[in-house]
PDBQT receptor file of N, H, CA, C and O in Angstrom, charges set to zero:
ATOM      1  N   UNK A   1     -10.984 212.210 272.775  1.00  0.00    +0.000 N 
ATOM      2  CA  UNK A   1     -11.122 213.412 271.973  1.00  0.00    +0.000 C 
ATOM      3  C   UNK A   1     -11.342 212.982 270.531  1.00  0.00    +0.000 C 
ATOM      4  O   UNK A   1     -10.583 212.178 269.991  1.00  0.00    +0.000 OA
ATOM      5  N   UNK A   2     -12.620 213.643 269.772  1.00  0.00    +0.000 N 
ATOM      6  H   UNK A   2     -13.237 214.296 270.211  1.00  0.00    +0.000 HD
ATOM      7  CA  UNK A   2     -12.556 213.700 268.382  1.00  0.00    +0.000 C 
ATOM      8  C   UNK A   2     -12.100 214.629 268.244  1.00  0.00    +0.000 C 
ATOM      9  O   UNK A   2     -12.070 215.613 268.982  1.00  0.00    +0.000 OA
ATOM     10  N   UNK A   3     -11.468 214.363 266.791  1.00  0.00    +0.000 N 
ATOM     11  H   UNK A   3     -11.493 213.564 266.191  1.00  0.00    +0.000 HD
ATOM     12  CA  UNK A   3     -11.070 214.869 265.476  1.00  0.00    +0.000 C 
ATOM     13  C   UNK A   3     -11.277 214.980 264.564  1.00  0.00    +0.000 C 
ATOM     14  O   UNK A   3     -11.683 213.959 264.009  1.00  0.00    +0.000 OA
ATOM     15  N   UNK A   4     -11.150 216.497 263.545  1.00  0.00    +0.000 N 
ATOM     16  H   UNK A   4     -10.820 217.326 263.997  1.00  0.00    +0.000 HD
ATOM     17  CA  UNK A   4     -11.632 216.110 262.366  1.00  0.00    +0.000 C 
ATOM     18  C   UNK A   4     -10.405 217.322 261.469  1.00  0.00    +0.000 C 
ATOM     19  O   UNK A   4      -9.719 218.307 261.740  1.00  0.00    +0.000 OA
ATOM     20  N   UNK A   5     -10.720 216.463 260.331  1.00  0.00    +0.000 N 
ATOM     21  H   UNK A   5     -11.277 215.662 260.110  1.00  0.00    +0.000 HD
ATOM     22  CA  UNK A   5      -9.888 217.289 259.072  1.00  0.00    +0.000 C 
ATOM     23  C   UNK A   5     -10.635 218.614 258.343  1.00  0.00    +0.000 C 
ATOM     24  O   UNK A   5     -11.537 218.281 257.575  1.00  0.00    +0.000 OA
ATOM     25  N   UNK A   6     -10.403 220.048 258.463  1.00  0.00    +0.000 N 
ATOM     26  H   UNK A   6      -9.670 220.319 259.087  1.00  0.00    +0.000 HD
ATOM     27  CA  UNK A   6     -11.088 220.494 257.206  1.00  0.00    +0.000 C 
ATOM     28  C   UNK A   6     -11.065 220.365 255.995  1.00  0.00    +0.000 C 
ATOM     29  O   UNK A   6     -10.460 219.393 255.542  1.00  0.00    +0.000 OA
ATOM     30  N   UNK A   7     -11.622 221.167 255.221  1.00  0.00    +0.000 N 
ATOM     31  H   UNK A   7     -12.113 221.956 255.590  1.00  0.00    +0.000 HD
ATOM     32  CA  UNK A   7     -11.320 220.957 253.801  1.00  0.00    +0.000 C 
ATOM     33  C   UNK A   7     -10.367 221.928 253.967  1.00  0.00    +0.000 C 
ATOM     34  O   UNK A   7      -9.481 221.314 253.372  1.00  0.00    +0.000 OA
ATOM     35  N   UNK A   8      -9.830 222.959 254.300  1.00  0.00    +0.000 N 
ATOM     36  H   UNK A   8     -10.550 223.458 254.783  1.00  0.00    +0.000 HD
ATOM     37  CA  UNK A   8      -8.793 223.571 253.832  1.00  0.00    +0.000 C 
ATOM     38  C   UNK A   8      -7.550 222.733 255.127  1.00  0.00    +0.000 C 
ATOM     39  O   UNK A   8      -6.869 223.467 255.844  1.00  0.00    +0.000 OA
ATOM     40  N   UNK A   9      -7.495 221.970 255.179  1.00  0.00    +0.000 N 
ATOM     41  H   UNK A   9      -8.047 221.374 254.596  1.00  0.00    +0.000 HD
ATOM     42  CA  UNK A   9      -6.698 220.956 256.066  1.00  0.00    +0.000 C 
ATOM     43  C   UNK A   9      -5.990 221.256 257.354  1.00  0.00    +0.000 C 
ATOM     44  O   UNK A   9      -5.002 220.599 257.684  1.00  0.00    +0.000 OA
ATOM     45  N   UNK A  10      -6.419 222.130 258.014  1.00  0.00    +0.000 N 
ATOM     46  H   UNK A  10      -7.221 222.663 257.746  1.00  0.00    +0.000 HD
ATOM     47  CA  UNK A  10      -6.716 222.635 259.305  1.00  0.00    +0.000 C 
ATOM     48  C   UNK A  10      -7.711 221.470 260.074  1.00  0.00    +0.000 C 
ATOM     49  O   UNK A  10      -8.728 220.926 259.646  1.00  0.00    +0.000 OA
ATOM     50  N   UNK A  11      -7.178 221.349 261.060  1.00  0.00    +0.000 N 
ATOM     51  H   UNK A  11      -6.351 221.791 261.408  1.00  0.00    +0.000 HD
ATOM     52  CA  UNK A  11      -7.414 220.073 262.349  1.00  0.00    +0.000 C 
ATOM     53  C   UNK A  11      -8.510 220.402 263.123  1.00  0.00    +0.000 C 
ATOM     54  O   UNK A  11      -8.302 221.615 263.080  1.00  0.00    +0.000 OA
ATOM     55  N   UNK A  12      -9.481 220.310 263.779  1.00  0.00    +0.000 N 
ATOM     56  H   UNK A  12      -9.649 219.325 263.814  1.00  0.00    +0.000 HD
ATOM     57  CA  UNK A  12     -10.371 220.853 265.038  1.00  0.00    +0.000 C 
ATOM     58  C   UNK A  12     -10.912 220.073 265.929  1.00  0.00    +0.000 C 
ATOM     59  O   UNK A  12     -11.365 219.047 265.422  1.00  0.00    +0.000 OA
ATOM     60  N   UNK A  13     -11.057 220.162 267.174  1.00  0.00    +0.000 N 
ATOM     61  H   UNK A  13     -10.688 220.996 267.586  1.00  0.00    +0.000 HD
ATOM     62  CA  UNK A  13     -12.002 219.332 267.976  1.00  0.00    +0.000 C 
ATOM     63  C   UNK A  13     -13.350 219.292 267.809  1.00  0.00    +0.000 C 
ATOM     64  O   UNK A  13     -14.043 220.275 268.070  1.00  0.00    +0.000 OA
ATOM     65  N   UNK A  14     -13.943 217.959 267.282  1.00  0.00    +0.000 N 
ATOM     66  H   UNK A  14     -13.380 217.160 267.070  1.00  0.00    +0.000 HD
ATOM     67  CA  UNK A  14     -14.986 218.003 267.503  1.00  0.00    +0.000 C 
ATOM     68  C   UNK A  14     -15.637 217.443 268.920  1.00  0.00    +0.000 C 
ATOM     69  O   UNK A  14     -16.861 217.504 269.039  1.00  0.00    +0.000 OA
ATOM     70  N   UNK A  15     -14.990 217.002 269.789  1.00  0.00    +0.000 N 
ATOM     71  H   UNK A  15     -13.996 216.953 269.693  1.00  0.00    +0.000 HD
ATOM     72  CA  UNK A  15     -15.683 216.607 271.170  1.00  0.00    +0.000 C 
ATOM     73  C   UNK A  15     -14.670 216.334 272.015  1.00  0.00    +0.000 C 
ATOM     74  O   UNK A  15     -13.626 215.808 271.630  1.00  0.00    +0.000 OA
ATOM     75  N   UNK A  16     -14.879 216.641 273.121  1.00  0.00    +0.000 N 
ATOM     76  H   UNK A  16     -15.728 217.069 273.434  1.00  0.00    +0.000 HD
ATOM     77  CA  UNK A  16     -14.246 216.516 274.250  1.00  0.00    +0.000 C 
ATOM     78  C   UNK A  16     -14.758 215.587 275.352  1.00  0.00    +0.000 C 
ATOM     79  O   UNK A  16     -15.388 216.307 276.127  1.00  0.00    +0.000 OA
ATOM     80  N   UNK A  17     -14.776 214.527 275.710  1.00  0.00    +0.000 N 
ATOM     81  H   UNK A  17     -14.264 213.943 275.080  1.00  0.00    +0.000 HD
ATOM     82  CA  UNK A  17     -15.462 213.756 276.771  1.00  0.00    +0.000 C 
ATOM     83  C   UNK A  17     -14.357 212.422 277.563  1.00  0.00    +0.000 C 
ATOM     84  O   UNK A  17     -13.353 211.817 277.187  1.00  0.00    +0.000 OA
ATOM     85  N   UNK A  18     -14.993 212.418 278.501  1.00  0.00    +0.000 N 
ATOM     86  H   UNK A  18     -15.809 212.910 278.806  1.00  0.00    +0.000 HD
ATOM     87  CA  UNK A  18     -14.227 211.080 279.362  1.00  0.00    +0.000 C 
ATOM     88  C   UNK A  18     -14.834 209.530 278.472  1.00  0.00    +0.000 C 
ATOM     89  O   UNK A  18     -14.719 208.437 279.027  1.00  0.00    +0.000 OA
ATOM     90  N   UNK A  19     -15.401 209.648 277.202  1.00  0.00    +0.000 N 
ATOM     91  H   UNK A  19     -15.494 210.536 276.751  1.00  0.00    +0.000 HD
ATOM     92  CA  UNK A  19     -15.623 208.181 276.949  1.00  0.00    +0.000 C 
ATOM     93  C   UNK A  19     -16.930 207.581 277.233  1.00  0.00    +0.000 C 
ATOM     94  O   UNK A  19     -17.257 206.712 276.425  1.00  0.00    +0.000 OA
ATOM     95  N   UNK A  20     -17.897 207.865 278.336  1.00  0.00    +0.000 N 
ATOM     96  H   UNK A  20     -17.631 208.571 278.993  1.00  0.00    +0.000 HD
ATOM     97  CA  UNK A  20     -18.612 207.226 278.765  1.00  0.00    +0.000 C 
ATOM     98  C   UNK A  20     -20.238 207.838 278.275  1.00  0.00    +0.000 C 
ATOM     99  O   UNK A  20     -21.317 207.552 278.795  1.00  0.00    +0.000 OA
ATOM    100  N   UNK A  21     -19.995 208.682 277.206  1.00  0.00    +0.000 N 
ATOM    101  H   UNK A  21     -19.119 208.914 276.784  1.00  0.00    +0.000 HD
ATOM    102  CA  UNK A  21     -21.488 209.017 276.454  1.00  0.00    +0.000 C 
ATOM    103  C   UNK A  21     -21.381 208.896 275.161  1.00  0.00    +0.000 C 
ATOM    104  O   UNK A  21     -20.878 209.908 274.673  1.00  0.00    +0.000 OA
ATOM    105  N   UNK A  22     -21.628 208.126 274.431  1.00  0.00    +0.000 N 
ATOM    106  H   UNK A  22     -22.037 207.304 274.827  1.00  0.00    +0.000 HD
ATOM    107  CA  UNK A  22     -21.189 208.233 272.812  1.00  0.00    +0.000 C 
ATOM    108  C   UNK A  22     -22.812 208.322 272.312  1.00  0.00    +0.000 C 
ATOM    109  O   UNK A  22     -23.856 207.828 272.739  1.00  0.00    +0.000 OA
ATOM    110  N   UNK A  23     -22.450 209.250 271.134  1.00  0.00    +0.000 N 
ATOM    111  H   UNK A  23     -21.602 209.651 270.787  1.00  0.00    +0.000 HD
ATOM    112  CA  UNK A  23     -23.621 209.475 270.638  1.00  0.00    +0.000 C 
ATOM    113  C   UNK A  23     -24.599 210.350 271.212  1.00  0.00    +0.000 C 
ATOM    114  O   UNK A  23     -24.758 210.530 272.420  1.00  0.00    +0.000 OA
ATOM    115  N   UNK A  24     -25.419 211.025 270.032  1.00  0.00    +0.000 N 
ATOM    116  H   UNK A  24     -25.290 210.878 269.052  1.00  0.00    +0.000 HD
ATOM    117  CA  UNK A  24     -26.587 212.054 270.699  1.00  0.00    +0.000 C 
ATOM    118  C   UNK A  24     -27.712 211.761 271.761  1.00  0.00    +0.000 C 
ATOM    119  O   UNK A  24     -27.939 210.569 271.967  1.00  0.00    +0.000 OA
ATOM    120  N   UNK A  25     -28.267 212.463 272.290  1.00  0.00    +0.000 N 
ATOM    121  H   UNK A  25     -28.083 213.432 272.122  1.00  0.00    +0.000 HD
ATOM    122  CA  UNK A  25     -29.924 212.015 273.503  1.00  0.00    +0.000 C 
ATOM    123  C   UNK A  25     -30.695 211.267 272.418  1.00  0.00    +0.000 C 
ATOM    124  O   UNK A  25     -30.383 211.467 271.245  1.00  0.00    +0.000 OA
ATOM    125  N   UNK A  26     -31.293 210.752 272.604  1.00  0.00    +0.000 N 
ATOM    126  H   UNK A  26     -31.546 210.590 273.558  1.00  0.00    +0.000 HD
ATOM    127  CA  UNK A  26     -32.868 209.865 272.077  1.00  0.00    +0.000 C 
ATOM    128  C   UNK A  26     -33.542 211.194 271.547  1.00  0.00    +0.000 C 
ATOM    129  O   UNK A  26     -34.090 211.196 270.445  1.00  0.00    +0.000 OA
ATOM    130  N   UNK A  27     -33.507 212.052 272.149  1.00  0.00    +0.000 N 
ATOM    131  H   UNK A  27     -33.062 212.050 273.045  1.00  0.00    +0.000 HD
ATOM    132  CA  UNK A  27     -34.375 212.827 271.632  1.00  0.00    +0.000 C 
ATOM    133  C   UNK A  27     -33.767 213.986 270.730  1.00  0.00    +0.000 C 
ATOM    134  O   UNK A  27     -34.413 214.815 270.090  1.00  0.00    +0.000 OA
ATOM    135  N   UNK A  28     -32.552 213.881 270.807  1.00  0.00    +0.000 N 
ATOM    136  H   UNK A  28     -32.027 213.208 271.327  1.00  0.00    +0.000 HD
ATOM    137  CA  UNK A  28     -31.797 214.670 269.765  1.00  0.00    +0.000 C 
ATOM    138  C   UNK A  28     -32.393 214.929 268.273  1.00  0.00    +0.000 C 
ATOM    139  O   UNK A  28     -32.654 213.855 267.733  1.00  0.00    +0.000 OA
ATOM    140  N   UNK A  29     -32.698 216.129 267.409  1.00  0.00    +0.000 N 
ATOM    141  H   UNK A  29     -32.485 217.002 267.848  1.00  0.00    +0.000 HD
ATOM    142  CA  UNK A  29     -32.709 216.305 266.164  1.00  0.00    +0.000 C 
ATOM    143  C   UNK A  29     -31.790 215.541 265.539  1.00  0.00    +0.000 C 
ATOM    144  O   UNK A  29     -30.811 215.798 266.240  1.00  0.00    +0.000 OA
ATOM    145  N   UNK A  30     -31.390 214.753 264.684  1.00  0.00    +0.000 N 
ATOM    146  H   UNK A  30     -32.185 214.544 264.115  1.00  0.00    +0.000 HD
ATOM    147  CA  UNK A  30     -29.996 214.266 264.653  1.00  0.00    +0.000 C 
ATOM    148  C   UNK A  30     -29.639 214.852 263.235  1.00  0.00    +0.000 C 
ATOM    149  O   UNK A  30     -28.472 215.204 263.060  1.00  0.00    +0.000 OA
ATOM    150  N   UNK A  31     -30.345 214.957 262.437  1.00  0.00    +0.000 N 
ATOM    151  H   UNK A  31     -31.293 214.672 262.579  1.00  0.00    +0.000 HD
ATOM    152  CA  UNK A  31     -30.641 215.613 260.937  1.00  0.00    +0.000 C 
ATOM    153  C   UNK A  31     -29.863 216.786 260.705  1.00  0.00    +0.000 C 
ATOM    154  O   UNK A  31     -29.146 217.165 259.779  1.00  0.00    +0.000 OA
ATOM    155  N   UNK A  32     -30.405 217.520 262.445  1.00  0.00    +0.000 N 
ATOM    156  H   UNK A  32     -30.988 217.212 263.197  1.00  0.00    +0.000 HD
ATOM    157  CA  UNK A  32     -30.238 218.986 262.147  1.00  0.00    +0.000 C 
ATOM    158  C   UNK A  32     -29.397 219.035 262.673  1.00  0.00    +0.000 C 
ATOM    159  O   UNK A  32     -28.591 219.788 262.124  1.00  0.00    +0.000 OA
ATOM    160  N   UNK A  33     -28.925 218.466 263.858  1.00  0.00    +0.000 N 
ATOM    161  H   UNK A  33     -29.579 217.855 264.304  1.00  0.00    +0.000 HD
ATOM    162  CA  UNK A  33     -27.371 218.413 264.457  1.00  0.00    +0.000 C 
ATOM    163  C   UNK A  33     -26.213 218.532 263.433  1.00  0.00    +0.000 C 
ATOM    164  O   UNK A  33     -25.390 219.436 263.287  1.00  0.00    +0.000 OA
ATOM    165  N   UNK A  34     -26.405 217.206 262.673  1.00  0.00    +0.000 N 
ATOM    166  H   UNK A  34     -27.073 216.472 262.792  1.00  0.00    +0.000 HD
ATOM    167  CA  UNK A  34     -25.333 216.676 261.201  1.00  0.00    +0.000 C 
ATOM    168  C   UNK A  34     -25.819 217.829 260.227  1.00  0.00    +0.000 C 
ATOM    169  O   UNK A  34     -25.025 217.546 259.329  1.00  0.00    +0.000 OA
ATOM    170  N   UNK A  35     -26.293 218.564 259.882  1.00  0.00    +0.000 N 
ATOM    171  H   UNK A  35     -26.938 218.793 260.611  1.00  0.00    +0.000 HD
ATOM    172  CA  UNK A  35     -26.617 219.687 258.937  1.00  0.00    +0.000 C 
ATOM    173  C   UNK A  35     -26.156 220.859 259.669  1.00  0.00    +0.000 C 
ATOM    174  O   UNK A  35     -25.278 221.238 258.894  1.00  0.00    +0.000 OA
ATOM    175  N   UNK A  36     -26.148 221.528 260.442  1.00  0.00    +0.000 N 
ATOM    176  H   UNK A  36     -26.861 221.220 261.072  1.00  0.00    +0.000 HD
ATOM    177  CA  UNK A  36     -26.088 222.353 261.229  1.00  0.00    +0.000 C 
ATOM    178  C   UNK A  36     -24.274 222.473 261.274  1.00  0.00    +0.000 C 
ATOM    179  O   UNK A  36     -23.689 223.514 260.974  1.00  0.00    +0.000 OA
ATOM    180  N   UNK A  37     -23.491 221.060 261.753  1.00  0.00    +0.000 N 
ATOM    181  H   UNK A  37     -23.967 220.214 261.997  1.00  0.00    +0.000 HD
ATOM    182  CA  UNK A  37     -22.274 220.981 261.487  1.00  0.00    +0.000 C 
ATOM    183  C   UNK A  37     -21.468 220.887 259.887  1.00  0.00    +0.000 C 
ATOM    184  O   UNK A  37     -20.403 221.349 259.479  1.00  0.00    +0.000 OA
ATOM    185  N   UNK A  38     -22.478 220.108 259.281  1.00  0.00    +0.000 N 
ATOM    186  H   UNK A  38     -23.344 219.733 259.612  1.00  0.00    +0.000 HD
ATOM    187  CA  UNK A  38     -22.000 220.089 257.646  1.00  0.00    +0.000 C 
ATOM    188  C   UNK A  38     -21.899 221.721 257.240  1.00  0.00    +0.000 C 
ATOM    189  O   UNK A  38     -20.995 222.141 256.519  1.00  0.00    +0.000 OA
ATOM    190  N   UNK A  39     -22.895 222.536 257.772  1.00  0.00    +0.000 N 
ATOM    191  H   UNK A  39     -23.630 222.195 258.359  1.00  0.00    +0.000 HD
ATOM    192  CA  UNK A  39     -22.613 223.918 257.432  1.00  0.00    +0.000 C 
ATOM    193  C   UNK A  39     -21.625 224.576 257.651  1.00  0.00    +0.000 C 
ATOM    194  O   UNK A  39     -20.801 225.140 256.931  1.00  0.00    +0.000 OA
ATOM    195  N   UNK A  40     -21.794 224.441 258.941  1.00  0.00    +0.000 N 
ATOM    196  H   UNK A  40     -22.463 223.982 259.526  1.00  0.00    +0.000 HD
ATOM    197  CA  UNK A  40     -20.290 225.575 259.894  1.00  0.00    +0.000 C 
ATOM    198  C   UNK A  40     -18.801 224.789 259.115  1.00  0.00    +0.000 C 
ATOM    199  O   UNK A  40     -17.828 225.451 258.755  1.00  0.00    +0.000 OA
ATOM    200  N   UNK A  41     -18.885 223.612 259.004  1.00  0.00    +0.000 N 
ATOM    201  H   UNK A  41     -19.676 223.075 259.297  1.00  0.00    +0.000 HD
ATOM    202  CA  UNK A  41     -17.598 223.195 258.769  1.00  0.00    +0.000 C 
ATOM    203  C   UNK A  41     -16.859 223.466 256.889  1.00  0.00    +0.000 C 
ATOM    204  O   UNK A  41     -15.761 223.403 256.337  1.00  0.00    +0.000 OA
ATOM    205  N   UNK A  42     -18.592 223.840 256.442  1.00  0.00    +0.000 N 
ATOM    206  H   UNK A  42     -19.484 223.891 256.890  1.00  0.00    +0.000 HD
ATOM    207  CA  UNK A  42     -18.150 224.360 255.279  1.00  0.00    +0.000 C 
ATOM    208  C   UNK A  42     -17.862 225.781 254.821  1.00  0.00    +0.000 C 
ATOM    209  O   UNK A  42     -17.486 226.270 253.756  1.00  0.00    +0.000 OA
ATOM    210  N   UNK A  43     -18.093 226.133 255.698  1.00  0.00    +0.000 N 
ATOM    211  H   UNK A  43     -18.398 225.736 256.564  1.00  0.00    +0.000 HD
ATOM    212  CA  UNK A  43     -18.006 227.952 256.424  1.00  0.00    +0.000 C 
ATOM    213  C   UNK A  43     -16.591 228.284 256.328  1.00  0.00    +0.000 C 
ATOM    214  O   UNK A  43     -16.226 229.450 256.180  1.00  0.00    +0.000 OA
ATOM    215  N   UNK A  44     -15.706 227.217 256.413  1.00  0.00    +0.000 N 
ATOM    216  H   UNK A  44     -16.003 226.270 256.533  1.00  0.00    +0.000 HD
ATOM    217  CA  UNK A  44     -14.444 228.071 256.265  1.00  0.00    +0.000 C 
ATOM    218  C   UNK A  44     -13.767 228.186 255.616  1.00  0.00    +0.000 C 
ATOM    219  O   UNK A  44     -12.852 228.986 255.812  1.00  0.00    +0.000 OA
TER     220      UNK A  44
């Protein structure tokens, strides 16, 4: 399990997995993935 800190210091999951996929598809946006989350996480 990831973890992460907010800025208002509230805890959240960022992933849930057995370990055996790390990291996005090959074909993943990865830009917009990491932007997309930089947003929401500044959302609160």
């Amino acid at each position: 399990m990831d973890i992460a800190q907010r800025l208002n210091g509230e805890w959240m999951i960022v992933e849930l997995s057995d370990g055996q996929v790390a990291g996005l598809p090959d074909n993943a946006d990865v830009r917009g993935f990491y932007r997309t989350l930089k947003n929401r996480l500044l959302k609160v």
